[in-house]
TORLUM-833460 format. One line per 8 residues: their letters; for each residue x, y, z of N, C-alpha, C. Coordinates in Angstrom, 2 decimals, padded with zeros to 5 digits. Atoms other than C-alpha are relative to their C-alpha. Layout:
! residues N
a> X:Y:Z:X:Y:Z:X:Y:Z | ...
//
This chain:
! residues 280
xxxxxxxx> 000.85:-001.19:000.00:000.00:000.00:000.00:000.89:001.24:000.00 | -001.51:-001.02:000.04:001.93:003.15:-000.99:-001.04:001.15:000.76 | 000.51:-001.39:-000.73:001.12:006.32:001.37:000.98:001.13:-000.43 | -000.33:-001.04:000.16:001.89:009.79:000.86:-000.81:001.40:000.68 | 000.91:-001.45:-000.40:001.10:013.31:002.49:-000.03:000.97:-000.77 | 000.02:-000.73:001.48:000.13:015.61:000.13:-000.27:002.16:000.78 | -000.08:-001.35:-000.53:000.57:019.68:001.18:-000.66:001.05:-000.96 | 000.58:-001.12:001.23:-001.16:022.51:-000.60:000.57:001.26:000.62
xxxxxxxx> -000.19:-001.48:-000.55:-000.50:026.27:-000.41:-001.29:000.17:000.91 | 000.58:-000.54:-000.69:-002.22:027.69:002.24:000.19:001.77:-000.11 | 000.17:-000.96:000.81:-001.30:031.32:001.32:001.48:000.67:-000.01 | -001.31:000.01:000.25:001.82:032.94:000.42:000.05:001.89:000.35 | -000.16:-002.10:-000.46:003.08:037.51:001.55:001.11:-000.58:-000.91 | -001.02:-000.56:000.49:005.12:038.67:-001.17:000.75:001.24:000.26 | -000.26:-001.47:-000.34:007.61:041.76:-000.49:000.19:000.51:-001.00 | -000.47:-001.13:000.84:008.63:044.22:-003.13:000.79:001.09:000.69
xxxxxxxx> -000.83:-001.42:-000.27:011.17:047.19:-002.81:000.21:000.48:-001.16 | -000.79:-000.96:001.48:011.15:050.12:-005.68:001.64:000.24:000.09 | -001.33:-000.39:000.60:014.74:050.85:-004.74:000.71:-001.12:-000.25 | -000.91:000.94:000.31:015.82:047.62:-005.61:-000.62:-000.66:-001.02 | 000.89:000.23:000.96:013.30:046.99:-008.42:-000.14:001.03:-001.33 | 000.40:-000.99:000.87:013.12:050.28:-010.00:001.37:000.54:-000.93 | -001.55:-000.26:000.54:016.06:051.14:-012.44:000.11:001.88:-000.23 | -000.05:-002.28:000.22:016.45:055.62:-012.11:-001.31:000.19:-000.16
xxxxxxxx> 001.46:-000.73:000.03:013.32:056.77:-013.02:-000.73:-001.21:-000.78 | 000.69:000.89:001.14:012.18:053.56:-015.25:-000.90:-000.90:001.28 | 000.38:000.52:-000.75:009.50:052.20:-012.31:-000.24:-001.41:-000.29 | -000.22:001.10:000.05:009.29:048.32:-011.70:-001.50:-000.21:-000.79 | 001.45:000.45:000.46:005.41:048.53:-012.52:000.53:000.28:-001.33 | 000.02:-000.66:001.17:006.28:050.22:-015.66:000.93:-001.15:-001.41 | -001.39:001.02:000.70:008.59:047.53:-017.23:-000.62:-001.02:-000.27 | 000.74:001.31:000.51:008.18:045.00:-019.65:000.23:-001.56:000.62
xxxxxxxx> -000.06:001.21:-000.44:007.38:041.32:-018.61:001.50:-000.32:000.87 | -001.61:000.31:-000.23:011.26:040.60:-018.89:000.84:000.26:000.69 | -000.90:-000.45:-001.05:012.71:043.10:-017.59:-000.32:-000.04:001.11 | 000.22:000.57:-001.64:011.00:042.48:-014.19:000.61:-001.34:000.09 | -000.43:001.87:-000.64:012.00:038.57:-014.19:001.53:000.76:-000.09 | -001.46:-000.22:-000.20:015.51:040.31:-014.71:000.79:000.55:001.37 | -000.16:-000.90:-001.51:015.18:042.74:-011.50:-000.32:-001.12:000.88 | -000.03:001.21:-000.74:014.11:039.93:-009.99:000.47:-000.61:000.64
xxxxxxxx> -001.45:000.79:000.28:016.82:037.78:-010.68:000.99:000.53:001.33 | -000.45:-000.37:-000.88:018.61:040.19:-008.33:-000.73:000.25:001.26 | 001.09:-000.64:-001.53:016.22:040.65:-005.65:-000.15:-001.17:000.86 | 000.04:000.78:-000.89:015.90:039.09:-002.60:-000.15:001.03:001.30 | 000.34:-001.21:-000.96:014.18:040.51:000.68:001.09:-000.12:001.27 | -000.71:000.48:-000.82:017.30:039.08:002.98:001.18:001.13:000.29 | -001.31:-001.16:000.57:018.98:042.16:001.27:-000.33:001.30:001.45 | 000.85:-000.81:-000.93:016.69:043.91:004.36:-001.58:-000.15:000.84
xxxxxxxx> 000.94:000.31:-000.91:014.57:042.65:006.21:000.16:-001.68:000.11 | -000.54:001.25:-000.54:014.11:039.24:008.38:-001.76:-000.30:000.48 | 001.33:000.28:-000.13:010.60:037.46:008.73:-000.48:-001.44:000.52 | -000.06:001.64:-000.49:009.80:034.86:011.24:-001.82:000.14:000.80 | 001.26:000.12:-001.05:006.63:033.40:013.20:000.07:000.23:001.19 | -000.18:-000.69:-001.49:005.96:034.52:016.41:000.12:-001.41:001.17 | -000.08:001.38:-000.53:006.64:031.56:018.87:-001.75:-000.60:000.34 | 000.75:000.52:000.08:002.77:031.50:019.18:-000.40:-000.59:-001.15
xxxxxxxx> 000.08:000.90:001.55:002.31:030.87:015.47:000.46:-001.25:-000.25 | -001.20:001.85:000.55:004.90:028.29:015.70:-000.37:-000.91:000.56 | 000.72:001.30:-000.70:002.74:025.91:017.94:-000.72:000.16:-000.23 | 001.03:-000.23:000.91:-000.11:026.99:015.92:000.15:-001.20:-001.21 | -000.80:000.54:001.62:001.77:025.91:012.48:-000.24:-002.01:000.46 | -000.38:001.51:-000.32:002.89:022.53:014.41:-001.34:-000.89:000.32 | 001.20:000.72:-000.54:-000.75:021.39:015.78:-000.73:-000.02:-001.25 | 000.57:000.29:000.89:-002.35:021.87:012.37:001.02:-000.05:-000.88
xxxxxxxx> -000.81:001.03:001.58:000.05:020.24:009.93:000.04:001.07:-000.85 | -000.32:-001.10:001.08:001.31:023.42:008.60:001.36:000.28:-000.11 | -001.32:000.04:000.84:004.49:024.30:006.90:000.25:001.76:-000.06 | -000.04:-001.15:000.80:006.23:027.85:007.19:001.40:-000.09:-001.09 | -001.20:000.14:001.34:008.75:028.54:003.76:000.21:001.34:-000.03 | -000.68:-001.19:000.92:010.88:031.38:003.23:000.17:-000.09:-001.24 | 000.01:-000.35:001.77:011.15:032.32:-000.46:000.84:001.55:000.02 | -000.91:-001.14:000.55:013.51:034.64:-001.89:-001.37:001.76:000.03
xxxxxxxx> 001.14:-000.89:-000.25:010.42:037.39:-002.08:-000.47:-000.26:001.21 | 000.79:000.09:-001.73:008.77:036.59:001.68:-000.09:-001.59:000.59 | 000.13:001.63:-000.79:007.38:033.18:002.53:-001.47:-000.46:-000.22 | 001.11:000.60:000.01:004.53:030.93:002.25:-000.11:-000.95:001.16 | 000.90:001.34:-001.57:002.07:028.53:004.88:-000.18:-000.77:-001.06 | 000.95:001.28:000.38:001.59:025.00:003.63:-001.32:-000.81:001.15 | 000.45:000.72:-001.08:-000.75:022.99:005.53:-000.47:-001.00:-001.08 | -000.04:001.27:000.40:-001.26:019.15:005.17:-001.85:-000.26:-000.50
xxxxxxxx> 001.55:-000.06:000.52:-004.44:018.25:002.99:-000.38:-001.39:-000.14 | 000.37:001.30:-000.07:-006.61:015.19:002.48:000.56:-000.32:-001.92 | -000.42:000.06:000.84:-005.54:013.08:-000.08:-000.98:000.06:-001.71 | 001.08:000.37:001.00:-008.97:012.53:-001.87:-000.29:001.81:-000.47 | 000.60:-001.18:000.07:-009.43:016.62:-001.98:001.28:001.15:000.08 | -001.57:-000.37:-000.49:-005.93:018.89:-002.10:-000.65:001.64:000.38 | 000.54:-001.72:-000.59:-008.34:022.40:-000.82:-000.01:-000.77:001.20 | 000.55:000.30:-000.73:-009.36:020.54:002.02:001.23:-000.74:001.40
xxxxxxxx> -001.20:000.42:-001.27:-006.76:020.56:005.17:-000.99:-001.15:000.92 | 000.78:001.49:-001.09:-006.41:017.14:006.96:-000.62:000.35:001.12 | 000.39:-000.85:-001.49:-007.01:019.16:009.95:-001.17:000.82:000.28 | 001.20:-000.79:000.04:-010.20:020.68:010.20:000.26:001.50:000.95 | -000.50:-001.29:-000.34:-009.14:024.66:011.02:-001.29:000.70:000.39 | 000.83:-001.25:000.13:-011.01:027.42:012.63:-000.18:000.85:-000.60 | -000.02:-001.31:000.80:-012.27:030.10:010.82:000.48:001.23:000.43 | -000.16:-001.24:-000.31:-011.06:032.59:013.23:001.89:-000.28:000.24
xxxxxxxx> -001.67:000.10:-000.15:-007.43:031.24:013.56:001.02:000.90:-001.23 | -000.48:-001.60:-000.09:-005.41:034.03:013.60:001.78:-000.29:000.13 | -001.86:000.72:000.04:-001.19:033.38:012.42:000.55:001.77:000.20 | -001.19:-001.48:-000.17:001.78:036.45:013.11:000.97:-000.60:-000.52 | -001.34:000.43:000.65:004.82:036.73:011.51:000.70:001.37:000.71 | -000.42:-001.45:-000.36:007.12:039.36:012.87:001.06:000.60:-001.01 | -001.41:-000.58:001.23:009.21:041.56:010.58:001.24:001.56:000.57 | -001.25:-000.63:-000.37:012.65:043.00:011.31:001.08:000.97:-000.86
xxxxxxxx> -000.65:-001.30:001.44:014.60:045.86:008.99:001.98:-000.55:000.87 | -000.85:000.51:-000.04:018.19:043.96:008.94:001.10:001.03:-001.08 | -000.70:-001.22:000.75:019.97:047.34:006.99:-000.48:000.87:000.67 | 000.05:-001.23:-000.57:020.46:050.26:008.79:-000.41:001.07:-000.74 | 000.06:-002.04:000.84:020.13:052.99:005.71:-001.47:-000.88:-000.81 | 001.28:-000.03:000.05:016.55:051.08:005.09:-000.97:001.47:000.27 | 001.20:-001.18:000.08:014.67:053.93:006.24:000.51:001.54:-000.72 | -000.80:-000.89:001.24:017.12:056.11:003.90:-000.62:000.15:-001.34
xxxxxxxx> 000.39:000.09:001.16:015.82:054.76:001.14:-001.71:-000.23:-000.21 | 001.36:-000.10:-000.42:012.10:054.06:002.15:-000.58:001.00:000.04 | 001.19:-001.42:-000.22:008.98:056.57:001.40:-000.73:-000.38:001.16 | 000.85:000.34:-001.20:008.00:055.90:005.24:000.34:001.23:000.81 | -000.16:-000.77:-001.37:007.81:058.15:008.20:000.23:-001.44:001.85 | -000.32:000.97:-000.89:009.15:055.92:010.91:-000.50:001.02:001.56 | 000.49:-000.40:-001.44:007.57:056.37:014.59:000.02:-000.30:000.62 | -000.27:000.72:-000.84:008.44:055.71:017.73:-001.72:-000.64:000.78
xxxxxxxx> 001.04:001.00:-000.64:005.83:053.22:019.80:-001.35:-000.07:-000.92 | 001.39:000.27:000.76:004.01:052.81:016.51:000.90:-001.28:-000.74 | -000.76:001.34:001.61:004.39:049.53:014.08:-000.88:-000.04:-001.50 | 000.62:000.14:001.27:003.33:048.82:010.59:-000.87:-001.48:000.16 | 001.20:001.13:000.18:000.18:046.26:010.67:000.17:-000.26:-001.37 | 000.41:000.19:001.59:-000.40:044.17:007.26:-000.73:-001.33:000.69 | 001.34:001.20:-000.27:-003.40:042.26:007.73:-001.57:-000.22:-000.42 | 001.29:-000.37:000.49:-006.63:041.20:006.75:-001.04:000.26:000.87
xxxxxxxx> 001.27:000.19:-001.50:-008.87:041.64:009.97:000.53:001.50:000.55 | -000.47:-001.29:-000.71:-008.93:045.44:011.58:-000.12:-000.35:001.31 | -000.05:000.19:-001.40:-008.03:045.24:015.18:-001.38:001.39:000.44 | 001.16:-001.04:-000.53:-011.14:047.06:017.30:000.76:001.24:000.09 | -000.64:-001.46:-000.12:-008.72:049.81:018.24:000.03:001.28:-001.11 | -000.78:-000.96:001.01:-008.17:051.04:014.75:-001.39:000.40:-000.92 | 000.82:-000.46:000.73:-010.76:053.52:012.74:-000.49:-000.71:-001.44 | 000.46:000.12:001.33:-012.81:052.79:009.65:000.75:-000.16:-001.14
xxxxxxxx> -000.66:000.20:001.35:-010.03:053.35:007.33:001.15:-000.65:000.11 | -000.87:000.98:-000.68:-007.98:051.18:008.74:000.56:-000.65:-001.78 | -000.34:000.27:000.96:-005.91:050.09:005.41:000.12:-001.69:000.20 | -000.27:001.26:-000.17:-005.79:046.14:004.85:000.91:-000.49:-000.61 | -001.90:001.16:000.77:-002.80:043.83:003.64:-000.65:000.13:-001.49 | 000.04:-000.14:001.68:-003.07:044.54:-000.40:000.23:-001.57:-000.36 | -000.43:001.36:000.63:-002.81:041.47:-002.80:000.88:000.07:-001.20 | -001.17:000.01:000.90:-000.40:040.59:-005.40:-000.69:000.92:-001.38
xxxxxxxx> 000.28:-000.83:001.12:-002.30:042.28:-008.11:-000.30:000.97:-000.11 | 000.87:-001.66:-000.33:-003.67:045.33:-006.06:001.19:000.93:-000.23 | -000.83:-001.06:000.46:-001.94:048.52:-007.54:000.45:000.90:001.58 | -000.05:-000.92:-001.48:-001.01:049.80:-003.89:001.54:-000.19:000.38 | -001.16:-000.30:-000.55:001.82:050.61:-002.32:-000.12:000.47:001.78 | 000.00:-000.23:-001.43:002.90:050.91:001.48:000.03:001.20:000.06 | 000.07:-001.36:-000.14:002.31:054.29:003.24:-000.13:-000.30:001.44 | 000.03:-000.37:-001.86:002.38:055.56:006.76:-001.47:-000.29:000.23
xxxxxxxx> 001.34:000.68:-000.25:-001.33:054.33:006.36:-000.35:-001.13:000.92 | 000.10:001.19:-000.63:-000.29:051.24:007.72:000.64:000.00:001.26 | -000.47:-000.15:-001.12:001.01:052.62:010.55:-000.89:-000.27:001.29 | 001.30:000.67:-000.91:-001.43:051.03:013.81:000.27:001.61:000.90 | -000.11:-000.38:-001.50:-001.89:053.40:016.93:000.87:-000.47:000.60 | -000.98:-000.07:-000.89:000.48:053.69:019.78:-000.80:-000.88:000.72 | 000.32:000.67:-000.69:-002.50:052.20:021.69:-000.44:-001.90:-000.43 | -000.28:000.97:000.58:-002.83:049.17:018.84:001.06:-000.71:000.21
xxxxxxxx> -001.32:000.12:000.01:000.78:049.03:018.93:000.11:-001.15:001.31 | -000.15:000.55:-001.77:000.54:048.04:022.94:-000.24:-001.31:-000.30 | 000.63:001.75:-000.09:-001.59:045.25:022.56:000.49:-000.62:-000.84 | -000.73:001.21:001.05:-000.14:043.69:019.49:001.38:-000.59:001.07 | -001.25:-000.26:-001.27:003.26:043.96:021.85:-000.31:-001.27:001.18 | 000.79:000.26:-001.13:001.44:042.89:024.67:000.24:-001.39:000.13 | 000.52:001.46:-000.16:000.53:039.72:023.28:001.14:-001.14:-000.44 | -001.44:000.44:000.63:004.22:038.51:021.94:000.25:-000.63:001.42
xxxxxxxx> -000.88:000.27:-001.57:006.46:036.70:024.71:000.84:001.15:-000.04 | -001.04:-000.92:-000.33:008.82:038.63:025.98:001.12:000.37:-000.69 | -001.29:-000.07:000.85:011.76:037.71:023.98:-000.03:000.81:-001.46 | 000.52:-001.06:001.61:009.77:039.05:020.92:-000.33:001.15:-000.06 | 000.43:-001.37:-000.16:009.27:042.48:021.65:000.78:001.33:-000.12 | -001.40:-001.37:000.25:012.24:044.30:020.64:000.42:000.20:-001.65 | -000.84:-000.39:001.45:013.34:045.93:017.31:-001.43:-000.46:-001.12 | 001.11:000.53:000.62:009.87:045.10:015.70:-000.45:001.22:-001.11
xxxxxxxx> 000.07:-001.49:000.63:009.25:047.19:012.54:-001.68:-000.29:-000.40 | 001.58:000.56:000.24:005.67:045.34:011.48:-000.01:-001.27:000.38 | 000.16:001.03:-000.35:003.68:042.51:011.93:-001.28:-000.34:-001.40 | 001.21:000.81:000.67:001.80:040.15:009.65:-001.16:-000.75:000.50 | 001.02:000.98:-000.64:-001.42:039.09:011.22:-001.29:-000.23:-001.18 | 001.04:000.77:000.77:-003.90:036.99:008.80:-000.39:-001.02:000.58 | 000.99:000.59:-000.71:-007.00:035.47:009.94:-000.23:-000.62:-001.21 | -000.30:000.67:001.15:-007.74:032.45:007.85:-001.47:000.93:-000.90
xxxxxxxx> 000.80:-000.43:000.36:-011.42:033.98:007.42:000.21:001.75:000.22 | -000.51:-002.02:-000.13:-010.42:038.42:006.58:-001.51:000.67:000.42 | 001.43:-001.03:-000.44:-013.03:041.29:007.40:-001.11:-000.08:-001.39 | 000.57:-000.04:001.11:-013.65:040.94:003.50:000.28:-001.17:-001.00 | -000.55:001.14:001.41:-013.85:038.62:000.66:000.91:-000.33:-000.77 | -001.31:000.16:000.97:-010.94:039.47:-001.08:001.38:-000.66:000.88 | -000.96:-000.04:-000.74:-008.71:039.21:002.19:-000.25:-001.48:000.85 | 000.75:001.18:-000.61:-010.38:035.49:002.93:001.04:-001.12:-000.38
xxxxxxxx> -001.28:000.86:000.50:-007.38:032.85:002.81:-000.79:-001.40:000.37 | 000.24:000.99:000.11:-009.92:029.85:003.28:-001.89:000.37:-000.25 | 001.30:-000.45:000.27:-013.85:029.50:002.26:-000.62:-000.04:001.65 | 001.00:000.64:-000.98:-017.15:029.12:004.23:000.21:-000.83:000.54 | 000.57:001.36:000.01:-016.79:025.46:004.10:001.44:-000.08:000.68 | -001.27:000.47:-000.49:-013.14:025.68:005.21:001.05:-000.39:-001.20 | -001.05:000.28:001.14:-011.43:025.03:001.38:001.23:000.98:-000.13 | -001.69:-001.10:-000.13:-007.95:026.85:001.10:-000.32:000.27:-001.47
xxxxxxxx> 000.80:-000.76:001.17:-008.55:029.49:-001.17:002.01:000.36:-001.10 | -001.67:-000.06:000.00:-003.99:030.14:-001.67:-000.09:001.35:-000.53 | -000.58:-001.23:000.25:-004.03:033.83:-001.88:000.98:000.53:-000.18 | -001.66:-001.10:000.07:-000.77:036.11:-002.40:-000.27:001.25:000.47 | 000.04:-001.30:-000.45:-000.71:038.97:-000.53:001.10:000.87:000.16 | -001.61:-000.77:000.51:001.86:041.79:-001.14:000.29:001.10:000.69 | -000.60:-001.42:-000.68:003.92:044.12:001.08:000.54:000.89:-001.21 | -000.57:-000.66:001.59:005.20:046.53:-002.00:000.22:001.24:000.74
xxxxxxxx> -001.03:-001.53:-000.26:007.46:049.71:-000.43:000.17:000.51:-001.61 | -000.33:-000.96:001.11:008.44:052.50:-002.30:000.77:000.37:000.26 | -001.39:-000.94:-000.45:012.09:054.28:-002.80:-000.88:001.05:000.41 | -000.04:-001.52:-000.60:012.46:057.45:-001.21:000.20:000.61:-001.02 | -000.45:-000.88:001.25:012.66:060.60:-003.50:000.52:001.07:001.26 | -000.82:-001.20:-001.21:015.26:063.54:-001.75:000.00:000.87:-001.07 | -000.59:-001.31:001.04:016.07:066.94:-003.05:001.69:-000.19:-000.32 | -001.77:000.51:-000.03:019.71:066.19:-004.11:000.57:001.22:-000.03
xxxxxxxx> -000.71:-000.94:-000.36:022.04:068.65:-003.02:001.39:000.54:-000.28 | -001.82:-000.22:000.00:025.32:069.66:-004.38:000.87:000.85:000.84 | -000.72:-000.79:-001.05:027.77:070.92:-002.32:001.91:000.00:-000.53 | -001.58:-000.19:000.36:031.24:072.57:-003.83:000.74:-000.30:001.21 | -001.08:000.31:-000.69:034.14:071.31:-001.78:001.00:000.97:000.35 | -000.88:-000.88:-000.36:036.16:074.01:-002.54:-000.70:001.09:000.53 | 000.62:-001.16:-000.09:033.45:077.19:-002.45:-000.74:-000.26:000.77 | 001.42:000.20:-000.78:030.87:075.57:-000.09:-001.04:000.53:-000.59
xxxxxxxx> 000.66:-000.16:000.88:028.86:076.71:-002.94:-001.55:-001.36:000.08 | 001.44:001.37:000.27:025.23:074.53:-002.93:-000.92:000.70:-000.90 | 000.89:-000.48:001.01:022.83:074.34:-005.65:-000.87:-001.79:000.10 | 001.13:001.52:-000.20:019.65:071.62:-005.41:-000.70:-000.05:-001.12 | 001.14:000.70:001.22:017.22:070.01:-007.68:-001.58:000.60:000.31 | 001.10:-000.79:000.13:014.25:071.89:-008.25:-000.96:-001.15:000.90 | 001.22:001.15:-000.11:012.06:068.61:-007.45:000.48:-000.92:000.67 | -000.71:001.35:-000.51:012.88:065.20:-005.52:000.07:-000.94:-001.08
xxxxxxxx> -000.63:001.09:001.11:014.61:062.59:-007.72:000.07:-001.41:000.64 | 000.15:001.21:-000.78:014.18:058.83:-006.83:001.43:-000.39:000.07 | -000.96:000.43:-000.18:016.66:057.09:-005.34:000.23:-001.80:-000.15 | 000.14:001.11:000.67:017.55:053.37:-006.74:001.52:-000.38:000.07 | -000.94:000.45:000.54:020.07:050.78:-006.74:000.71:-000.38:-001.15 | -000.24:000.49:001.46:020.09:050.02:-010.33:-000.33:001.61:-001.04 | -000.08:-000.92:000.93:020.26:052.66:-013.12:000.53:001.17:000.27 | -001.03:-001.27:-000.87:021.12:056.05:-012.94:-001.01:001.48:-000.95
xxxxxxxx> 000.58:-001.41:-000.19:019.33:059.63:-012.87:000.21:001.13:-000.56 | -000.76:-000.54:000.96:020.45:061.72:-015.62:-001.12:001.45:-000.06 | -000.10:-001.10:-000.71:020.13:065.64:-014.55:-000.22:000.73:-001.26 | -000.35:-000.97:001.08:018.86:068.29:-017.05:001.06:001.23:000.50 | -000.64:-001.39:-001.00:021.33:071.38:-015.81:-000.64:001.33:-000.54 | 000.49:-001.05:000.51:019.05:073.49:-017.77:-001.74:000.18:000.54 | 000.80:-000.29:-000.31:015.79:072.69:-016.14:-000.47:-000.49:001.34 | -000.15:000.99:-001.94:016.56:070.45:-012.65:000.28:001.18:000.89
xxxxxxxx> -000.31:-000.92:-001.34:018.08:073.47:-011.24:-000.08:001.47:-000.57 | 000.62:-001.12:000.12:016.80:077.17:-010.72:000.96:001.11:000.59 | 000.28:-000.22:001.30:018.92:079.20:-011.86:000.30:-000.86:-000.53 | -000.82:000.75:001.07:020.04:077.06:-014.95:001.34:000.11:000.23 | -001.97:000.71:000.10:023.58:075.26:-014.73:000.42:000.41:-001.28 | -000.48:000.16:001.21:025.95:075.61:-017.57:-000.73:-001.73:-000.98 | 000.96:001.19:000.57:024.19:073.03:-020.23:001.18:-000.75:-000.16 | -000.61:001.24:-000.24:027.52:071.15:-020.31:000.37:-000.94:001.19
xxxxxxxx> -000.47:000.98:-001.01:027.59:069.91:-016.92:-000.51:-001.03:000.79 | 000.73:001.20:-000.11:026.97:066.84:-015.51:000.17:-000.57:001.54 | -000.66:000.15:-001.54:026.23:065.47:-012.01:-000.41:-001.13:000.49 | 000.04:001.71:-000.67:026.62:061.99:-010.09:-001.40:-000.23:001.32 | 000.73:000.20:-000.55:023.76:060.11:-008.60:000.72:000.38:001.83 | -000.27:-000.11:-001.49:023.87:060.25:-004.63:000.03:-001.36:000.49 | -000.08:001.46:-000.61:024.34:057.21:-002.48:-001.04:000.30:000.98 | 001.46:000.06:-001.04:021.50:056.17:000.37:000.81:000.73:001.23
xxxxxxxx> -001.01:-000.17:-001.19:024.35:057.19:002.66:-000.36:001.04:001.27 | 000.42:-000.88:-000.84:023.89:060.56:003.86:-001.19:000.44:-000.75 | 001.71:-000.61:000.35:020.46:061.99:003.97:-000.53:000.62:001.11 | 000.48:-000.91:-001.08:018.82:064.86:005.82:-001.83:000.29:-000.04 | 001.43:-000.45:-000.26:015.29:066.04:006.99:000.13:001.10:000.43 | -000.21:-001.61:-000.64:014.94:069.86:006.89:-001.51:000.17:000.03 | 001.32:-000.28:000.38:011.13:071.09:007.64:-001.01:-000.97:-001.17 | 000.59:001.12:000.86:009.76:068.22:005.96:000.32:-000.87:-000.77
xxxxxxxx> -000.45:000.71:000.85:011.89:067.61:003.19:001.15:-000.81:-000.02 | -001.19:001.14:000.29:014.49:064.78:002.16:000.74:000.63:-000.64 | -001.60:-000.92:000.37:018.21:066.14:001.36:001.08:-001.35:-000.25 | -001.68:000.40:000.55:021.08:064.23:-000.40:000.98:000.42:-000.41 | -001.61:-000.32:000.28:024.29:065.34:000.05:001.06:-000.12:-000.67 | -001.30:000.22:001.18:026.66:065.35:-002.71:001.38:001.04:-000.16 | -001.18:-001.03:-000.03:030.01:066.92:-002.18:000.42:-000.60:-001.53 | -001.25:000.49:001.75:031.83:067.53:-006.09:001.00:000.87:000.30
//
């Protein structure tokens, strides 16, 4: 008699990063088929960030015959299915069971390059279920095809914040930049990672950041002379940012001269705005 256990997706968080996706101004959405499987190719979220289950998840995972997988993009849940039916976990699941993942920013000049406002005793929620604490517009975890992008939207309350916190052990409660909480059944239909009946539905749901854009700043070496960019210019690991000197900067540069991207390195906040420092 031959046996076998047979696993299905249960649902899979993809991440995205424009500055490591986007080539100078040519955006990742904007690019043909190819050239995304090419950006790709180089991408990997290990490059910044670190994404594990919370030790309650993880005796969650283990009691229903579930499977977590890192993947070069984020990670997927398997859980163990019947063999006569591959929607249908061997395990008969609650509808209200409720998994965490915690996520960690493993690069320091991350929030350099990130369009976020970072806040102290707040975290970034991505989830499909609004915690009671949090208003009406409470933003929900996007899916792989939703045109959205992260924003300080997803930032929870200080008093959200607590209780998510709260409910971690101890050991987990430090250096926490978000949290993934998905309920198998979401607030809405789209955000529903198993049916009515309990069938695994294998959603993709997508964290998707955005580079930062700064005012880039030149700064003569010899004259302490500075002259900036009319506008903010994105900032990107791949390609490169090519400067009119006749209409980037106010007054007009000489039209032969030419000036080097900035690194994530140094970067300032004056009255609101983002500053990259470029000594020539």
């Amino acid at each position: 008699m031959s046996f076998s256990i047979t696993y299905g997706l249960l649902f899979e968080v993809t991440l995205f990063h424009n500055y490591f996706l986007n080539s100078g101004e040519e955006t990742f959405a904007g690019m043909s088929a190819a050239n995304k499987e090419k950006m790709l190719q180089n991408f990997g979220i290990s490059a910044f960030t670190t994404i594990e289950p919370t030790l309650e998840t993880n005796a969650i995972l283990k009691n229903y015959k579930m499977i977590f997988k890192k993947t070069k993009t984020g990670f997927r849940v398997y859980i163990k299915v019947k063999e006569t039916d591959e929607t249908d976990p061997f395990i008969k699941t609650p509808l209200s069971l409720n998994l965490k993942f915690l996520i960690a920013i493993n690069d320091y000049q991350f929030e350099n390059y990130t369009n976020l406002d970072f806040v102290p005793n707040q975290v970034f929620l991505f989830s499909n279920a609004k915690p009671a604490t949090e208003p009406a517009s409470f933003e929900y975890l996007p899916k792989i095809n939703d045109n959205k992008l992260i924003s300080d939207a997803f930032l929870v309350s200080e008093e959200t914040t607590a209780n998510l916190i709260s409910a971690l052990h101890t050991s987990e409660q430090q250096d926490i930049f978000g949290i993934v909480s998905l309920n198998l059944k979401g607030d809405n239909v789209p955000g529903n990672i198993v049916t009515n009946a309990g069938k695994i539905l294998s959603p993709n749901f997508k964290i998707h950041f955005d580079n930062r854009k700064t005012l880039w700043k030149y700064i003569n070496t010899k004259t302490a002379a500075e002259i900036e960019t009319n506008a903010p210019k994105p900032l990107t690991r791949s390609g490169f940012v090519e400067l009119d000197p006749l209409t980037d900067f106010t007054p007009a540069e000489p039209a032969d001269s030419h000036y080097p991207n900035p690194s994530v390195k140094s970067i300032t906040k004056i009255n609101g705005d983002y500053y990259s420092e470029i000594f020539i």
